[in-house]
NUDO-392965 format. One line per 10 residues: number of its first residue (from 1); their letters; for each residue x, y, z of C-alpha. Coordinates in Angstrom, 1 decimal. Example, Ala and Ser with C-alpha at 12.3 -4.5 7.8 and 13.67 -1.06 7.14 Angstrom:
# residues 2
1	AS	12.3/-4.5/7.8  13.7/-1.1/7.1
***
This chain:
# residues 536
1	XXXXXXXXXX	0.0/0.0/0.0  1.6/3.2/-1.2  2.6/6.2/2.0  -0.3/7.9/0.4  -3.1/5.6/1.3  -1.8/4.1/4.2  -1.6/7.4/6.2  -5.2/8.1/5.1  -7.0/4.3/6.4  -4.8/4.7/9.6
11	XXXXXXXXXX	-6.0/8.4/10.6  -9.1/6.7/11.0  -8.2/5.0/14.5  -6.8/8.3/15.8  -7.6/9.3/19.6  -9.7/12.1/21.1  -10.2/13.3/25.0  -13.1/15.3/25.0  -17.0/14.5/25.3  -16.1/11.9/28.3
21	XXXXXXXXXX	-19.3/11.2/30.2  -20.5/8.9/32.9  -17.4/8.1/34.5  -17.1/4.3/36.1  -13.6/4.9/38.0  -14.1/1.0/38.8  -14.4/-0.5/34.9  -11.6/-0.1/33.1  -14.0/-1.2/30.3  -16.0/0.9/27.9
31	XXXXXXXXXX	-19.6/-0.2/27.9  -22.1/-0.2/24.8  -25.5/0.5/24.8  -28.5/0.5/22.3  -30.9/-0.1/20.0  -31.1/-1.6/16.4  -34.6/-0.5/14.0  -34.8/-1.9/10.8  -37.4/0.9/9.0  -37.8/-2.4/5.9
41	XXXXXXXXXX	-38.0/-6.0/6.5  -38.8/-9.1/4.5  -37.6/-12.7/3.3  -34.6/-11.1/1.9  -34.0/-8.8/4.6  -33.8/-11.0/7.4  -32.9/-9.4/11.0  -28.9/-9.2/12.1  -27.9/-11.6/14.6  -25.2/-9.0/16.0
51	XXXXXXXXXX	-23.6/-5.7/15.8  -20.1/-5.7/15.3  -17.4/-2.8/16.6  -14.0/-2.5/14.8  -11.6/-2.0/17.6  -7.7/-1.5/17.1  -5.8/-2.6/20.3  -3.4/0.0/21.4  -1.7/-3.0/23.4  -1.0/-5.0/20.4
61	XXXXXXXXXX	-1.6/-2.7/17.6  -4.0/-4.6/15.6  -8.0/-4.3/14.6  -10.2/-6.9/16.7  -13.8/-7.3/16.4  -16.6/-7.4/19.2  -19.9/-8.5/18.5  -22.9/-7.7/20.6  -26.2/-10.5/20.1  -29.2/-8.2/19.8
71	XXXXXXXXXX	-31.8/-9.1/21.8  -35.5/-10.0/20.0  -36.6/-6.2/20.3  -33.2/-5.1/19.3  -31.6/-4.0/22.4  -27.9/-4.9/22.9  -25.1/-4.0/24.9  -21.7/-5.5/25.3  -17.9/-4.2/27.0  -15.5/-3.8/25.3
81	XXXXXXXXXX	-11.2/-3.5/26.6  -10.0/-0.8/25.9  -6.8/1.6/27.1  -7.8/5.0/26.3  -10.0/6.6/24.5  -11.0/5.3/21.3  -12.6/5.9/18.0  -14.4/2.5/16.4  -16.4/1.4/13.6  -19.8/-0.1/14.0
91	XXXXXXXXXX	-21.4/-2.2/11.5  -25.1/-4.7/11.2  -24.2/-7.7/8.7  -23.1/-6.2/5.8  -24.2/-2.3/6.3  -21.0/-0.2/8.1  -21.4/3.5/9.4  -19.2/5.1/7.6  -18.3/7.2/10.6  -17.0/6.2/13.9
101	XXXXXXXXXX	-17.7/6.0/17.6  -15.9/7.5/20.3  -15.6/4.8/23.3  -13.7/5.5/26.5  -12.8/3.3/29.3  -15.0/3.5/32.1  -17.4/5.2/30.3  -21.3/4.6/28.9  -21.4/4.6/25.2  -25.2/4.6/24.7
111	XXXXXXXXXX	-27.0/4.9/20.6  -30.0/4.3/18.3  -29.4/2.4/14.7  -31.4/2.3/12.1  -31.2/0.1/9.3  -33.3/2.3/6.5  -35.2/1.6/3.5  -32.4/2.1/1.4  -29.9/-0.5/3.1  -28.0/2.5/4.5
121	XXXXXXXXXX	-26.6/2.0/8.3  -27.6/5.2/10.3  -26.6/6.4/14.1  -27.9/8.7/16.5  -25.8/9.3/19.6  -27.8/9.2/22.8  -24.8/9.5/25.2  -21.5/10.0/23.8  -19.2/11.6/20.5  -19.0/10.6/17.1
131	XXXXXXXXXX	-17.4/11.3/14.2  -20.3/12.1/11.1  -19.4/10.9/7.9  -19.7/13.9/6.2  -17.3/15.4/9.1  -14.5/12.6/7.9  -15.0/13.5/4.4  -14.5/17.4/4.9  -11.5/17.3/6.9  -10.2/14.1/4.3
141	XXXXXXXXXX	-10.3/16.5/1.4  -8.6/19.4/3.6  -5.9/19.4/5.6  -5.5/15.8/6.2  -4.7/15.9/2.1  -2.5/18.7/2.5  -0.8/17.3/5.2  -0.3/13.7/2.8  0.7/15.5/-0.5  3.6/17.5/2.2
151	XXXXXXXXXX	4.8/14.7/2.9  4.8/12.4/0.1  6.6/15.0/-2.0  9.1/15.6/0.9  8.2/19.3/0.6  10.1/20.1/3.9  12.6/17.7/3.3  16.3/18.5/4.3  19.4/18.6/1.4  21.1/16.0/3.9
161	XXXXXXXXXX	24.4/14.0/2.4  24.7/10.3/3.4  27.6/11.2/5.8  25.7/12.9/8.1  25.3/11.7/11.6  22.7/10.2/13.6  22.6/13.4/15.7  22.7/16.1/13.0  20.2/13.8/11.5  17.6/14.0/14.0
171	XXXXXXXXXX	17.9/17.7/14.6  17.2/18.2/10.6  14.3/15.4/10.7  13.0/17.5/13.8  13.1/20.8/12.3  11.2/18.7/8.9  8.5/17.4/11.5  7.7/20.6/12.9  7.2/22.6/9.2  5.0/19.8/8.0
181	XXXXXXXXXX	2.6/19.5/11.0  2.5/23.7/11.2  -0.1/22.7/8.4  -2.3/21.5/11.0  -2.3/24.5/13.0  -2.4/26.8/10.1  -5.9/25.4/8.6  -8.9/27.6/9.4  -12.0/25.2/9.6  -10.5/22.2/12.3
191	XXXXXXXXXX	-11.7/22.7/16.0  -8.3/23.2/18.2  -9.5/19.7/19.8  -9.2/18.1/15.8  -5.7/20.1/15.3  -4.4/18.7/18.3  -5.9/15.1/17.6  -4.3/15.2/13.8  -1.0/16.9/15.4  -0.4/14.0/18.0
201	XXXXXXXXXX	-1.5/11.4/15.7  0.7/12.2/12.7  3.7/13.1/14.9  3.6/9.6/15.9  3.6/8.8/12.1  6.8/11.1/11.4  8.6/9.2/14.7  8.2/5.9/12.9  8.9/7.0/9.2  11.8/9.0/9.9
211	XXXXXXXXXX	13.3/8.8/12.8  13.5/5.0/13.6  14.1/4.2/9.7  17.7/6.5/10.1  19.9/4.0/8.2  17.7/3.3/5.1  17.1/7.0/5.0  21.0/7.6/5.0  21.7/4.9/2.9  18.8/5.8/0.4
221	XXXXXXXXXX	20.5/9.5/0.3  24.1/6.8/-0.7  22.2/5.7/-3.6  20.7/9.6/-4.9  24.5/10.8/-4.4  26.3/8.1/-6.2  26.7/7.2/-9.7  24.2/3.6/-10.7  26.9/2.0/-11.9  29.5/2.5/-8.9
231	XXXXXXXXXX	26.4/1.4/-6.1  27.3/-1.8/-4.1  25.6/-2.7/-1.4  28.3/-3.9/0.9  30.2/0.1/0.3  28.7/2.4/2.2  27.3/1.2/5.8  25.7/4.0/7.8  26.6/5.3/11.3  24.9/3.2/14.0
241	XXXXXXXXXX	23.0/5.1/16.3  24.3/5.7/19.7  21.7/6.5/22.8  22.5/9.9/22.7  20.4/9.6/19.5  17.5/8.9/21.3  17.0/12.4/22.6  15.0/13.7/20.0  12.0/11.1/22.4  11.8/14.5/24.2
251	XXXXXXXXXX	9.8/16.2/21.1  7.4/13.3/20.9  5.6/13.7/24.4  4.9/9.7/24.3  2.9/10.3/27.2  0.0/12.3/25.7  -3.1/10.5/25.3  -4.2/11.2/21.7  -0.9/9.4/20.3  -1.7/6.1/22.2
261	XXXXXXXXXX	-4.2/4.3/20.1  -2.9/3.8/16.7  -0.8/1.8/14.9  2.5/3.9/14.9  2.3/4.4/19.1  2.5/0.6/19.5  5.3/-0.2/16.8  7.3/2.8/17.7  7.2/1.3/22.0  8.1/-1.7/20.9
271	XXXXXXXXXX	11.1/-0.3/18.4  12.3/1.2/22.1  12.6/-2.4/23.4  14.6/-4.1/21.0  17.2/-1.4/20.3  20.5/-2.8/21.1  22.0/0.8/21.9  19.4/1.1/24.9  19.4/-1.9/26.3  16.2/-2.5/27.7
281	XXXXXXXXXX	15.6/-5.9/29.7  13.2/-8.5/29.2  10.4/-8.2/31.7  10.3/-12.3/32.5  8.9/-12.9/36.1  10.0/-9.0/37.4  7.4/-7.2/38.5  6.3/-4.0/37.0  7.7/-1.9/39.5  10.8/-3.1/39.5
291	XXXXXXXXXX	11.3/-3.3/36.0  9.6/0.0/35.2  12.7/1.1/37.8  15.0/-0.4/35.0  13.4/1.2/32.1  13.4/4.6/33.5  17.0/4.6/34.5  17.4/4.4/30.6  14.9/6.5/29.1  13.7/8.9/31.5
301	XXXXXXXXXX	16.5/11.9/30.4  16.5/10.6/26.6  11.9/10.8/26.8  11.7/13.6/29.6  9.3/11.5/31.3  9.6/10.0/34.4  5.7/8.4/35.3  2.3/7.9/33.4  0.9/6.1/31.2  4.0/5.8/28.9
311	XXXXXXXXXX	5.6/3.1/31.0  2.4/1.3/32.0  2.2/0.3/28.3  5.5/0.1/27.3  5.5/-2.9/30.6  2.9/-4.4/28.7  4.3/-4.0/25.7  7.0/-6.0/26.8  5.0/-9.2/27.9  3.5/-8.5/24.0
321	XXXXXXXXXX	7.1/-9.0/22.1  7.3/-12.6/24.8  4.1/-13.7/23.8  4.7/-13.0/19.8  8.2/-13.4/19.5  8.6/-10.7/17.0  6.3/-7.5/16.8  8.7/-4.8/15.1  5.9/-4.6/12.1  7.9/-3.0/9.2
331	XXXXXXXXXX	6.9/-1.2/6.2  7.1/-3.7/3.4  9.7/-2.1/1.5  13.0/-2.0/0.3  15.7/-1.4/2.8  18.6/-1.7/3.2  20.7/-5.3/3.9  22.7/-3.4/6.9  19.5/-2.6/8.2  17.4/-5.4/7.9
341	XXXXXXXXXX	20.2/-7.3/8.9  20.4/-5.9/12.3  16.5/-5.8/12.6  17.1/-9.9/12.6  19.4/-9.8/15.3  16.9/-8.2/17.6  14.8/-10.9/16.5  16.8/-14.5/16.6  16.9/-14.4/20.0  13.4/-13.5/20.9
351	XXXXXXXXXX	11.5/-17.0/21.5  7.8/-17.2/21.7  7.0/-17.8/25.6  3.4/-17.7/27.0  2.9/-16.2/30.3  4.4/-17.7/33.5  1.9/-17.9/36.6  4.0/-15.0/38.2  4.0/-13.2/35.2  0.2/-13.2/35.4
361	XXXXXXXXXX	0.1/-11.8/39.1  2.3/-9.3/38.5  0.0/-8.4/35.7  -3.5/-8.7/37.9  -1.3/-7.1/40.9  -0.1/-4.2/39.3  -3.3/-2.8/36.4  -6.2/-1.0/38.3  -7.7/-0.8/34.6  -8.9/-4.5/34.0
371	XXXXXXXXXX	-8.3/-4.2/30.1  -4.6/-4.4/30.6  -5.8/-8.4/31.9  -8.1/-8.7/29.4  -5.9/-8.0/26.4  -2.9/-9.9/27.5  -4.0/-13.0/28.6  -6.4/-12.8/25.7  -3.0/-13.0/23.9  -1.2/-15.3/26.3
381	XXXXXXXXXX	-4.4/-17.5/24.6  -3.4/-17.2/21.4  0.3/-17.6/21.9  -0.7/-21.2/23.5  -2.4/-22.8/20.8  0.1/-21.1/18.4  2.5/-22.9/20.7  0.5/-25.8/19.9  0.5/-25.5/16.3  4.4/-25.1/15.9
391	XXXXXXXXXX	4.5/-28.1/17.6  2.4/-29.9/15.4  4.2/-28.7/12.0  7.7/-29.4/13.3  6.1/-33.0/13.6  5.1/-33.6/10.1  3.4/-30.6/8.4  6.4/-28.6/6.5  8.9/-29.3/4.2  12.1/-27.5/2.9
401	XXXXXXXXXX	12.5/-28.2/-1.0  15.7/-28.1/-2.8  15.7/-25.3/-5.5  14.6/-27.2/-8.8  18.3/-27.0/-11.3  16.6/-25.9/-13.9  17.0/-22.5/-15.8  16.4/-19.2/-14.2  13.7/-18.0/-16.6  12.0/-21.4/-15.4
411	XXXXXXXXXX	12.5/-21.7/-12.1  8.7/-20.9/-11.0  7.5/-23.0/-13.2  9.5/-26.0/-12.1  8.6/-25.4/-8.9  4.7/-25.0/-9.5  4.8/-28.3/-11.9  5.6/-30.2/-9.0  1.6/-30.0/-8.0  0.4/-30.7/-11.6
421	XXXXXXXXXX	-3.4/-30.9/-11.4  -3.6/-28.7/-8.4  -4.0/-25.3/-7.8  -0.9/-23.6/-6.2  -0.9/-20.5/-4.3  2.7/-19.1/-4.1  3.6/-16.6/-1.2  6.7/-14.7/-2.1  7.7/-13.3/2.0  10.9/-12.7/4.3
431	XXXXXXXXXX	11.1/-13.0/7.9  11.6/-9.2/8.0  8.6/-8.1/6.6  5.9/-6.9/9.4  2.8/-7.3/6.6  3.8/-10.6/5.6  3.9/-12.2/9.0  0.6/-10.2/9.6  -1.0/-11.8/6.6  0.2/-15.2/7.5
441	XXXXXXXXXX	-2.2/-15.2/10.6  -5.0/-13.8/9.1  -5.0/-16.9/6.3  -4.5/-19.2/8.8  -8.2/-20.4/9.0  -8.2/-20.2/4.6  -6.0/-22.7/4.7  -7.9/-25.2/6.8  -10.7/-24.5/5.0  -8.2/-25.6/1.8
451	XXXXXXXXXX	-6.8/-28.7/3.1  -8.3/-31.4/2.5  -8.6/-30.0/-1.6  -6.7/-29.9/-4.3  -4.7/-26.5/-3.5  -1.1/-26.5/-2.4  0.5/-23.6/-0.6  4.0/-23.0/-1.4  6.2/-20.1/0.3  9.5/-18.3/-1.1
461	XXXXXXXXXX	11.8/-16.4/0.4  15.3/-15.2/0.1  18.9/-14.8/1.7  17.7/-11.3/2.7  15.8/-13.7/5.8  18.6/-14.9/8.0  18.4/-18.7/7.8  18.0/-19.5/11.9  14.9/-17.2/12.1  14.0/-18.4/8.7
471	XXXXXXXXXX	13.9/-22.0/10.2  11.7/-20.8/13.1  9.2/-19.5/11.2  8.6/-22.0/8.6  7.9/-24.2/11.8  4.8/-22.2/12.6  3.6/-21.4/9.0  3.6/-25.3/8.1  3.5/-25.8/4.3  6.5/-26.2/1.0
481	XXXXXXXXXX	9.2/-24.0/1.4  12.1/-22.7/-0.7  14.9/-20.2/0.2  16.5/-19.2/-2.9  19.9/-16.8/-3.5  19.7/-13.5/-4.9  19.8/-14.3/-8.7  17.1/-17.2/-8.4  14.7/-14.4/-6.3  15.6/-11.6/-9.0
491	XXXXXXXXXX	14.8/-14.3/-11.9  11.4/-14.1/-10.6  11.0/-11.0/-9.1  12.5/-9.4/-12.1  10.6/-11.3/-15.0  8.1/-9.7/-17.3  5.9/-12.8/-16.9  5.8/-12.9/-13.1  7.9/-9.7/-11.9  6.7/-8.2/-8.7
501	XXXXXXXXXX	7.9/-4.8/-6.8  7.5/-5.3/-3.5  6.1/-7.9/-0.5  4.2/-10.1/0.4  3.1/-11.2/-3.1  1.3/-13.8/-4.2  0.4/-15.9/-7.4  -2.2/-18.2/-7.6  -1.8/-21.0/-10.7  -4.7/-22.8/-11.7
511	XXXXXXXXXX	-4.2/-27.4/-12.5  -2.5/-26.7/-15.9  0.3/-24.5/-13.9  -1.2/-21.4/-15.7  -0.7/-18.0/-13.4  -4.3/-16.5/-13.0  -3.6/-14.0/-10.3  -0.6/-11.8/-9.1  -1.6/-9.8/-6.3  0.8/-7.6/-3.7
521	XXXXXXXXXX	-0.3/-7.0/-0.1  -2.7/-9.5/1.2  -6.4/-9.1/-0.1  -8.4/-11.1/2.7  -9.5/-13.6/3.2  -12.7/-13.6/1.6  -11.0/-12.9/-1.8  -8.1/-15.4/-1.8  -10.5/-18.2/-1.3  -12.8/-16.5/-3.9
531	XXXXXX	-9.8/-16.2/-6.0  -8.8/-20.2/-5.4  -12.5/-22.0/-5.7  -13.3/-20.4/-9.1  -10.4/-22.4/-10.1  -11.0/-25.8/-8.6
***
């Protein structure tokens, strides 16, 4: 998904603080209430069992779904985890609102839906905030888009040469931040509570995109500076980072409320506790306290923050990276083999572990807000029976293939041939790649649904995924796997019959070996199977 796009779909689980009503201080859950009308009903039209809310987790950074069972006259009402404040979808079977919900912990969320003649899902707030979709689309086409298009053409963008370093970096990158984001302030029709919300929220983006992705930026600046033909990879390394880096954290204010519930928040806390220069521990059976302690004698001068809210999720971010092994979810692009390398070695040593009985005290012991609980042993849940799962494919359910000695130009082809009369889904992926891991869960449950069919699921990767945490993964994922070199990837990735630009990608052959499909970035579920049983 091109910069462009992505910063657009991921404003929409931004943060807000105002509007808070009926405060609970002793539910750390936010509590839904209302009613669903259907205005036309008939044999096509039959009633909703539920109605669904769209949550993302600030604790683990992805979009979970909570369903409510309406009740015969239409009534439901459900609790949902959350952390802080949150903005949500709501949708009734198929119908979504196109705007969103504000829910806050502790807090009574209560609303009327109507499902109207036309098919079209309508809300009326009761008790509570939300966001109109006509609102959305006004401040889209505004300063949102002005904000993007600054960005994405590097309007602000420091002359930097690749020998810069880290320091002299940051302070360029921080002077960049602060001229794009003055567009915020500068726009005449957002409230000062939306300038704020859009401020904190794309600040977070910025952190992520520009200051944690130092080296490829540098090295990216090698490539502009030098002449194609005298580029090698392996020439120019950049400067690693030192802490003293880390003091632009200061300009970020990471314990703000509006920057905790998106994406960027989560990925950039859990960046903090796998850089190498810092040092961070691993939480394991310490309690929070103690190991807050730790953490603070590190980052309290480089953040300026001493207490709050910041470390209460960065502990719990901690017991996350345990419980998934790896959570540094990068941008599926291309970056740099100095880089990417030293991403894995945060990585290799990072074992999936569920929770230990001590660890869960400490949790229950130390968390007044119960969603902190919820959310991690919901996880510690998942971790067990994925656990399980590894333990069943290191039995018998993967395989490592030899790279088929055939040609370059048909080297996919030999490979596919080997399921003759079968349709083959290929999964080009690296161990690197945040997206591809991401997309590997989510088609989890398409593949059960697949396996007792005629599809075979083959996955390719390259040298650019270190070979030990290569082995580790294709444990978990199950399946055919090949690792090829760097001219056997290129032959493909390179080809004008099945070239592709970036991961993951995927190719779906029908039973004569003939591709049908070449898709990049994981289309759901519901269109991969799609995609597979028209061909079956």
């Amino acid at each position: 998904m091109k910069t462009f796009y992505k910063i657009l779909f991921l404003l929409t689980w931004i943060v807000v603080l105002s509007g808070c009503t009926h405060r609970n201080p002793s539910s750390g859950r936010a509590i839904v209430v209302g009613k669903l009308t259907i205005s036309s009903l008939n044999e096509q039209n039959k009633p909703p069992a539920t109605v669904e809310f769209l949550v993302r987790n600030v604790l683990t950074g992805e979009e979970e779904e909570y369903k409510a069972t309406l009740e015969s006259d239409g009534t439901f009402s459900m609790e949902i985890p959350i952390i802080s404040p949150t903005y949500v979808r709501v949708w009734v079977g198929s119908k979504t609102y196109e705007g969103f919900v504000l829910l806050s912990p502790g807090e009574i969320t209560r609303m009327d839906l109507n499902l109207d003649e036309t098919g079209k899902l309508k809300l009326n707030m009761i008790d509570g905030i939300d966001l109109k979709p006509e609102d959305f689309e006004n401040i889209k086409r505004g300063v949102i888009y002005e904000l993007m298009m600054a960005f994405a053409e590097g309007r602000n963008a420091p002359n930097i040469k690749y020998t810069i370093t880290p320091n002299r970096y940051a302070d360029s990158m921080l002077i960049r931040t602060e001229k794009d984001l003055a567009i915020i302030y500068e726009d005449t029709v957002l409230s000062d509570n939306h300038k704020k919300l859009f401020y904190d929220f794309y600040k977070q983006y910025y952190l992520s995109t520009l200051f944690f992705d130092y080296e490829d930026y540098v090295y990216r600046r090698y490539l502009d500076q030098q002449d194609e033909k005298e580029v090698k990879e392996k020439i120019f390394v950049p400067q690693n980072p030192d802490k003293s880096y880390y003091t632009f954290l200061r300009h970020f204010n990471l314990n703000d409320l509006p920057q905790m519930n998106d994406k960027y928040y989560t990925e950039n806390l859990q960046f903090l506790l796998l850089q190498p220069e810092l040092n961070i521990p691993r939480i394991g059976d310490t309690p929070i306290p103690e190991w807050q302690k730790e953490a603070k004698a590190i980052l309290a001068d480089l953040t300026g923050i001493n207490s709050g809210l910041f470390y209460d999720i960065l502990a719990a971010q901690a017991y996350i990276i345990q419980l998934r092994g790896e959570q540094i979810m990068l941008d599926c692009q291309p970056i740099t083999s100095h880089f990417r390398n030293r991403v894995n070695t945060f990585h290799l040593d990072l074992e999936i572990d569920s929770l230990s009985e001590k660890q869960k005290e400490n949790i229950l012991s130390y968390y007044s807000n119960p969603s902190y609980a919820d959310i991690l042993f919901a996880e510690n849940e998942k971790t067990i029976l994925r656990l399980k799962a590894i333990e069943q494919n290191e039995q018998t359910h993967w395989v490592v293939n030899e790279t088929p000695q055939v040609a370059k130009e048909k080297l996919l082809e030999a490979i596919v041939s080997k399921h003759k009369g079968k349709v083959v889904v290929v999964d080009f992926w690296a161990t690197w790649c945040g997206p591809c891991m991401e997309a590997m869960r989510k088609s989890k449950s398409l593949k059960e649904e697949f396996s007792n069919k005629n599809v075979a699921f083959v996955y390719i990767t390259n040298i650019s995924s270190p070979v030990k945490l290569w082995e580790k993964k294709i444990a978990e994922i199950g399946n055919e796997h090949y690792y090829l070199n760097e001219e056997e990837w290129k032959s493909i990735s390179y080809s004008d019959k099945y070239g592709f630009e970036g991961i993951p990608a995927y190719m779906i052959f029908d039973k004569n070996g003939i591709v049908k499909h070449k898709i990049t970035g994981y289309p759901g579920n519901e269109k991969m199977q799609k995609m597979i049983e028209e061909l079956l």
